[in-house]
PLY file of the C-alpha trace (Angstrom):
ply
format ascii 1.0
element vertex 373
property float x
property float y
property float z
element edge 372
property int vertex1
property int vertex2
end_header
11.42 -6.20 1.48
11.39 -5.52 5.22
10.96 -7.76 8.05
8.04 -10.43 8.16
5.25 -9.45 11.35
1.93 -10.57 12.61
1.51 -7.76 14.33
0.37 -3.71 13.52
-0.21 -0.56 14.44
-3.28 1.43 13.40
-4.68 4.82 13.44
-7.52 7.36 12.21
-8.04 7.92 8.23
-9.83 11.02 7.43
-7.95 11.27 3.69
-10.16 10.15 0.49
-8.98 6.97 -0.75
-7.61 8.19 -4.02
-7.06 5.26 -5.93
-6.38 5.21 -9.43
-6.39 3.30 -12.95
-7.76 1.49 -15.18
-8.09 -1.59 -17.82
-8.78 -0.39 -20.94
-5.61 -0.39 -23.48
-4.15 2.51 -25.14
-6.11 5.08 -23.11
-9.29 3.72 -24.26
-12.07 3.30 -21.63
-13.44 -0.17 -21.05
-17.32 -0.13 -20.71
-18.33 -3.49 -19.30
-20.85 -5.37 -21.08
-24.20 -7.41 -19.73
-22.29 -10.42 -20.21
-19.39 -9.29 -18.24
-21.33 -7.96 -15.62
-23.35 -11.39 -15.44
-19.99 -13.27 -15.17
-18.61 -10.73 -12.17
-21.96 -11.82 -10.68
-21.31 -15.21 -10.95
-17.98 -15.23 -10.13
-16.97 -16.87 -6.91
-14.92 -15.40 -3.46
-11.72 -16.79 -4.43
-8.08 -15.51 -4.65
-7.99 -17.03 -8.66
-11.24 -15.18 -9.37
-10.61 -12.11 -7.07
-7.64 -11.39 -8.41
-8.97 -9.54 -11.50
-11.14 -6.87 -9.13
-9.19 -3.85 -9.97
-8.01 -4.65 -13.43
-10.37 -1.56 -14.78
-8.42 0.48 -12.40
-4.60 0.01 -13.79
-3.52 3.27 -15.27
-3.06 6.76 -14.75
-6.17 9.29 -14.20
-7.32 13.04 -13.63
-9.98 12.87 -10.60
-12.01 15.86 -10.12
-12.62 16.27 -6.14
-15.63 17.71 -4.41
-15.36 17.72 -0.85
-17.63 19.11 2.23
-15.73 22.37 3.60
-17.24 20.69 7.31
-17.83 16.96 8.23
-20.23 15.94 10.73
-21.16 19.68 11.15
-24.83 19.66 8.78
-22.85 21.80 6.39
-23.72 22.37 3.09
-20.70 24.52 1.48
-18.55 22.12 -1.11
-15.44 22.76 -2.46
-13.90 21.84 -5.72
-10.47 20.93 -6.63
-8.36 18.24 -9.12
-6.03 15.70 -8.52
-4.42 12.72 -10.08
-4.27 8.96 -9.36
-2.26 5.76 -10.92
-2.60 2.27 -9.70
-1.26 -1.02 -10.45
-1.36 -4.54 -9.17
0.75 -6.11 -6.06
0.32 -9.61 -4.76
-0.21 -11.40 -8.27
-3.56 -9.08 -8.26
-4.31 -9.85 -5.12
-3.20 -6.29 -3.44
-2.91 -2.83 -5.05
-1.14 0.44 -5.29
-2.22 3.81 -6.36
0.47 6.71 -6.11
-2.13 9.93 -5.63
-1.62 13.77 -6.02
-4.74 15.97 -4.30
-4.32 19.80 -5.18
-6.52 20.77 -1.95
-7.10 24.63 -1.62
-4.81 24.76 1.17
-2.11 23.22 -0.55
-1.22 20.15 -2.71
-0.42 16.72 -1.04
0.86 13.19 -1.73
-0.59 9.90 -0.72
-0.83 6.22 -1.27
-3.06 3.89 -0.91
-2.39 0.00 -0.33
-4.99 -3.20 -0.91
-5.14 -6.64 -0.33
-7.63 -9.58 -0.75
-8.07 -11.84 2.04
-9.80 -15.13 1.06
-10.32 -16.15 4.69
-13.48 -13.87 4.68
-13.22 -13.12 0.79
-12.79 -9.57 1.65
-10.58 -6.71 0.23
-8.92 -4.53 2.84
-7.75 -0.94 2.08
-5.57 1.35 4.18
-4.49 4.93 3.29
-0.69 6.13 3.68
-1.01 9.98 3.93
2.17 11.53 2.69
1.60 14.87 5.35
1.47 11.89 8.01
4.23 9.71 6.89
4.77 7.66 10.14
1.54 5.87 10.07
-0.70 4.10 8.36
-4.60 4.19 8.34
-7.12 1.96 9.61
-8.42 -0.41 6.90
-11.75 -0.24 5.50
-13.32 -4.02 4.18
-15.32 -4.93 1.97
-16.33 -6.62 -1.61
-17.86 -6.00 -4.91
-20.81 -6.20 -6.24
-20.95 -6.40 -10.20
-20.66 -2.46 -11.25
-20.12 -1.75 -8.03
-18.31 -2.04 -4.57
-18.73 -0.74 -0.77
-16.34 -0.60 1.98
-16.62 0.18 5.83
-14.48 0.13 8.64
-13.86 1.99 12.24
-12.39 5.14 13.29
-12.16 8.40 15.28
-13.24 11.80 13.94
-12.48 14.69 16.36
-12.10 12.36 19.29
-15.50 10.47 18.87
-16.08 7.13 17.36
-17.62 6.77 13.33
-17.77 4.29 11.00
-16.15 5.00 7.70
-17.92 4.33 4.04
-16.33 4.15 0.49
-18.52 3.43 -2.08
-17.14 2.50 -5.90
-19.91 3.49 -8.64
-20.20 2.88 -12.31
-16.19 1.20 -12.30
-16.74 0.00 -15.48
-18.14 3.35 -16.90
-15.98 6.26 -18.47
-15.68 7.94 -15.52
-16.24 5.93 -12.34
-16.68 7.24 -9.22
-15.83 7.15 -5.69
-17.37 8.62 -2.75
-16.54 8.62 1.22
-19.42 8.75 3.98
-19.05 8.59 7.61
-21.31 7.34 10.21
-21.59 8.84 14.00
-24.48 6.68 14.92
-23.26 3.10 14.14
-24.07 3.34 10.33
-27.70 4.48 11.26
-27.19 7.63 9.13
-24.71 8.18 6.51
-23.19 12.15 5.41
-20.97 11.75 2.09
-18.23 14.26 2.44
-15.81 13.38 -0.57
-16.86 12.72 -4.13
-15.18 12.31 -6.73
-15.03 11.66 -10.44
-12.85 9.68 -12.82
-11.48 10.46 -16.72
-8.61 7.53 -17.93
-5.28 9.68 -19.41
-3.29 6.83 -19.52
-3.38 2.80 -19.14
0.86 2.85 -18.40
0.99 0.54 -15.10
3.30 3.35 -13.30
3.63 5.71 -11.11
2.76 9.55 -11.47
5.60 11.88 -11.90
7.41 13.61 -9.17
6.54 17.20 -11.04
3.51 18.41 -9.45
4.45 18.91 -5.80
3.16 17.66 -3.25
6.26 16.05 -1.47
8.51 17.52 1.35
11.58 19.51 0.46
14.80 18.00 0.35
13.57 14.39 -0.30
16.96 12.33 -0.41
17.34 10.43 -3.13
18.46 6.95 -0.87
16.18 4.37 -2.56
17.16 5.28 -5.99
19.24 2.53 -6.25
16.18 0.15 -5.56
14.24 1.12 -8.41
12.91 -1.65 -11.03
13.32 -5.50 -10.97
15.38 -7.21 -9.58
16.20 -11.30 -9.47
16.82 -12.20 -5.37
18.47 -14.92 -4.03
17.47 -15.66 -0.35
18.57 -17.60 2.54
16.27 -17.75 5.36
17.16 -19.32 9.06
14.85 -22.24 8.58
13.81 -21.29 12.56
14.58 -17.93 14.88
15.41 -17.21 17.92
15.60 -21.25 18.59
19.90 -21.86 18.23
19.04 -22.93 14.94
21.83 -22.89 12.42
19.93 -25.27 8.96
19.30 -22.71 6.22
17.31 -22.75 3.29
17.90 -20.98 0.14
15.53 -20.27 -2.72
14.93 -17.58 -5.49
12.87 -14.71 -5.82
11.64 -11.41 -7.57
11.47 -7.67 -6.84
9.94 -4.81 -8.12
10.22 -1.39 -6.58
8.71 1.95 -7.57
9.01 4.90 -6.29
5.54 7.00 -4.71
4.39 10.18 -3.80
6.91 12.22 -6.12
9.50 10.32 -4.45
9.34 10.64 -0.81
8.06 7.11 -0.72
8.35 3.62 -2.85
6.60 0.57 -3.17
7.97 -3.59 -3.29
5.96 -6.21 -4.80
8.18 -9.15 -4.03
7.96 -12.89 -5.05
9.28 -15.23 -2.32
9.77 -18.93 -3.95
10.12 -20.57 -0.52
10.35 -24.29 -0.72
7.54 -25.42 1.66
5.14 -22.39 1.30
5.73 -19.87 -1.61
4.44 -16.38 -0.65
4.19 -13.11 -1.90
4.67 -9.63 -0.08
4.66 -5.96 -0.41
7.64 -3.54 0.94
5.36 0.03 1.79
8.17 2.98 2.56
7.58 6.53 3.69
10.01 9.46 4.30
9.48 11.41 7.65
11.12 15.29 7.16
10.53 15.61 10.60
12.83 13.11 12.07
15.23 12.49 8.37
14.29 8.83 8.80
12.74 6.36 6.72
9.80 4.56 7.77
9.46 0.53 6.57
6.11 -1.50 6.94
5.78 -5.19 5.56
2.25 -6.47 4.18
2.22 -10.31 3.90
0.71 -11.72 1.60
-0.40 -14.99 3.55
-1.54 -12.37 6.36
-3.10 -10.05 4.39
-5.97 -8.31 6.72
-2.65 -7.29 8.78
0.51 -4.44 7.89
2.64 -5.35 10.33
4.74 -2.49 12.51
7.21 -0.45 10.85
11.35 -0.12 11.18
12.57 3.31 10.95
15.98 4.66 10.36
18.61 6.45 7.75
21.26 5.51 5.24
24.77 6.71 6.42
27.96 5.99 4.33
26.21 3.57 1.80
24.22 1.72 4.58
20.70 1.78 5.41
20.06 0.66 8.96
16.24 0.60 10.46
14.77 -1.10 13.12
12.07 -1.29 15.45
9.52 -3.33 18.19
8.21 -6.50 16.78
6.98 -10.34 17.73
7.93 -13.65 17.17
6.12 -16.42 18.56
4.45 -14.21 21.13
7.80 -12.28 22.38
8.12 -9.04 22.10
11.62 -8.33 19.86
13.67 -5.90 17.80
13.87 -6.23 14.44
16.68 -4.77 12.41
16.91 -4.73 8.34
20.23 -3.40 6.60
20.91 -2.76 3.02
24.67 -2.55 1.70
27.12 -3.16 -1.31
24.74 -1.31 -3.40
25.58 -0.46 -6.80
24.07 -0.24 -10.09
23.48 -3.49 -10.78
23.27 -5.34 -7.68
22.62 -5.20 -3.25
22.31 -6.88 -0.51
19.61 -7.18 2.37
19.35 -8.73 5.52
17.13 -9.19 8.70
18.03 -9.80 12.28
16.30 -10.17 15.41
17.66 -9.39 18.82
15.40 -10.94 22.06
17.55 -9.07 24.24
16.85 -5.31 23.96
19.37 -4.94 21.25
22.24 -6.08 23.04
22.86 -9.47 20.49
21.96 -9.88 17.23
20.79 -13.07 15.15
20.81 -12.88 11.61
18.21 -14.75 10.24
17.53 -13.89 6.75
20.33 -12.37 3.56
19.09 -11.67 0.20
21.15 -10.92 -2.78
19.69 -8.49 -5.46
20.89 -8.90 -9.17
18.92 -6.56 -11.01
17.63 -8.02 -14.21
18.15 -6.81 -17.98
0 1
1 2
2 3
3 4
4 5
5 6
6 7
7 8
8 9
9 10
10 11
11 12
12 13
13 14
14 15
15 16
16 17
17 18
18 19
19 20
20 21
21 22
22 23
23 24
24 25
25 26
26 27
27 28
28 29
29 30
30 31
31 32
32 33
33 34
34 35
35 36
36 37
37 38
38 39
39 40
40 41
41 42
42 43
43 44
44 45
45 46
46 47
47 48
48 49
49 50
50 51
51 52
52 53
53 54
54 55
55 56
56 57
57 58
58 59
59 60
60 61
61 62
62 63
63 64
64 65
65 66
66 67
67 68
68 69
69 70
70 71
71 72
72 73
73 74
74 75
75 76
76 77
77 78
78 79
79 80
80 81
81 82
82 83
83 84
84 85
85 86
86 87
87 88
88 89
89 90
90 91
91 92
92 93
93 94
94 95
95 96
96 97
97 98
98 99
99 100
100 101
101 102
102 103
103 104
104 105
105 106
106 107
107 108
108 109
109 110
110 111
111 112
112 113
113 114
114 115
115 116
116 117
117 118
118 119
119 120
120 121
121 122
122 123
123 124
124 125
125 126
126 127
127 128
128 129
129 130
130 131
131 132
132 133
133 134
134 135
135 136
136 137
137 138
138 139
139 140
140 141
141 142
142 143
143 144
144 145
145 146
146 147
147 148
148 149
149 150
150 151
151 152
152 153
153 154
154 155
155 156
156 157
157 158
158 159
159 160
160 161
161 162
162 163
163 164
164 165
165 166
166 167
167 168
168 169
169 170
170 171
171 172
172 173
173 174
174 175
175 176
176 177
177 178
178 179
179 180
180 181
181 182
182 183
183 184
184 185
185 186
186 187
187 188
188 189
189 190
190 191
191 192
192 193
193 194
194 195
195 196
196 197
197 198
198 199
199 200
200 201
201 202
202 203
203 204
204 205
205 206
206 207
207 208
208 209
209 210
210 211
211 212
212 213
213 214
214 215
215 216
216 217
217 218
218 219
219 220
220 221
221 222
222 223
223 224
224 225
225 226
226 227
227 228
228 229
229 230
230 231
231 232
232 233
233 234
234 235
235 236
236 237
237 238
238 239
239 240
240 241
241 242
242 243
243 244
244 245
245 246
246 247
247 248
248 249
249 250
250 251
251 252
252 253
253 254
254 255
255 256
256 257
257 258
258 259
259 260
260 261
261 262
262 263
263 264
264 265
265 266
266 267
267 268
268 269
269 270
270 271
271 272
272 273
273 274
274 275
275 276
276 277
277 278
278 279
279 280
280 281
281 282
282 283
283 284
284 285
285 286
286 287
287 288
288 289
289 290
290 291
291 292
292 293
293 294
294 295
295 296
296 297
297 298
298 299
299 300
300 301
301 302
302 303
303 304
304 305
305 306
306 307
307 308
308 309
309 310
310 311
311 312
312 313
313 314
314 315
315 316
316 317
317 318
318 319
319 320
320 321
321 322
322 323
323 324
324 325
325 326
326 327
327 328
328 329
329 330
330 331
331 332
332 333
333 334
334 335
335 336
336 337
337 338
338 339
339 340
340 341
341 342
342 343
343 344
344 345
345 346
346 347
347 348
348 349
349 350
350 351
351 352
352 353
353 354
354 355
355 356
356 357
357 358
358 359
359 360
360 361
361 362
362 363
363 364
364 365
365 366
366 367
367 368
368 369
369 370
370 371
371 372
């Protein structure tokens, strides 16, 4: 959990989108038939329908890379090198995960990548956490599918001009789909794939890859260790902020955290049974070696073309304190998240918002973690 926006930051994604699993049980591949492909055809832009999109994705997978040495330069020299993806579903199936490892020449890296379905344009939106750039979060790319296939574009900035970006899906329910990444200096005009690459199912476990491999900053601190799994919630939300309100309301919830990118960032897929308007959302968190600080971003699920801005910050004596610039209501505000009393079995959360610079506080939301089993 972090704090709820409508607001985000944004910036340039020139990383492959990496994502990774599959359907198929017991390692076996699934290879769609004509009547499944006639009934993806058929099916209609909802969430209900939508919300089986990736399920030939869940799993774990080697991905062979090839990769243009130069974009945008009329090269011609590829290079070749493996990796490995796992993905599984967020949001009721309505948003994504995939925990990636890319063994580049120059050196192995760590990145995730985050998607959601928006049924106000029935639209999937994908964005790109790059674990060498942990404080920031790609630019989405949008788009749909298309039976055995699916496309995706969105804007960006290569070497300070302007391009459109491209990933195509091919073959997904093949043996060994494949993705590919194009960009676009000419207003999708002309298109130069850069990235390829190439599929093969090891595994249909819904978790995360292991933190062997590399990939991750030294010294990683082990601080949301305590968060992994599910967990039962019990929440009380100020039923209005900012507004001298003191009526609360308190309902139930889920969590389920896993950690990403061999550790150095984790992942919430969290239930929220509010009374009026039940809602789902996803926690994204990212550790910056740079600075020692965590970085927190919140994807809403009944906002879901939007990540909102992060909170950043540490834990210190058993307390994890992180804030940073937000809105409510059109006001620009602080917002501060703390986690405490955290032991084994159990934790506690809260949110605050202060209008004032950060010279009061108002609490407005506690949750209280029991974790289950």
């Amino acid at each position: 959990m972090t704090h709820q926006s409508r607001s985000a930051t944004r910036r340039s994604v020139l990383g492959a989108l990496t994502a990774v699993g599959g359907a198929a049980a017991l390692g076996v591949p699934f290879v769609a038939t004509a009547s499944r492909a006639a009934a993806l055809a058929e099916q209609p832009l909802d969430s209900a329908s939508r919300a089986r999109d990736w399920e030939w994705l869940i799993g774990q997978w080697d991905v062979a890379h090839r990769r243009l040495k130069e974009r945008l330069a009329g090269s011609t020299e590829w290079e070749t090198f493996n990796g490995r993806s796992a993905l599984w579903l967020t949001l009721g199936g309505l948003g994504t995960v995939d925990d990636n490892l890319l063994g580049l020449p120059g050196g192995t890296y760590r990145a995730t990548g985050i998607r959601a379905f928006n049924p106000a344009n029935g639209q999937w939106a994908i964005w790109w956490l790059d674990g060498r750039h942990p404080t920031r979060i790609d630019p989405p790319v949008y788009g749909r599918f298309d039976i055995d296939s699916a496309t995706f574009i969105g804007h960006d900035t290569f070497e300070g001009r302007p391009i459109q970006v491209r990933f195509r899906w091919l073959d997904i329910h093949g043996r060994h789909p494949l993705w590919e990444q194009a960009f676009s200096p000419d207003g999708g005009a002309t298109w130069e794939i850069n990235w390829h690459m190439k599929f093969t199912r090891t595994s249909s476990a819904e978790q995360p890859l292991p933190a062997e491999g590399g990939g991750t900053p030294p010294d990683v601190p082990d601080d949301w260790a305590f968060l992994e799994g599910l967990w039962d919630v019990r929440h009380r939300r100020l039923e209005k902020r900012l507004a001298g309100s003191k009526d609360w309301v308190n309902f139930d919830g889920t969590l389920h955290n896993r950690a990403v990118m061999g550790g150095a960032g984790n992942v919430s897929d969290n239930v929220m049974s509010y009374p009026s308007e039940p809602f789902r959302g996803v926690g994204i968190r990212s550790y910056d070696a740079a600075t020692k600080q965590w970085l927190s971003w919140w994807l809403d699920g009944r906002n879901p073309a939007t990540i909102g801005p992060p909170v950043r910050g540490s834990f210190s004596d058993g307390v994890g304190t992180f804030t940073g610039a937000d809105t409510h209501d059109g006001r620009e505000i602080l917002a501060r998240v703390r986690w405490s009393r955290l032991t084994a079995r159990s934790a506690h959360w809260e949110q605050a918002f202060s209008a004032d610079g950060g010279r009061s506080w108002e609490v407005n939301w506690t949750s209280s973690l029991t974790r289950r089993g």
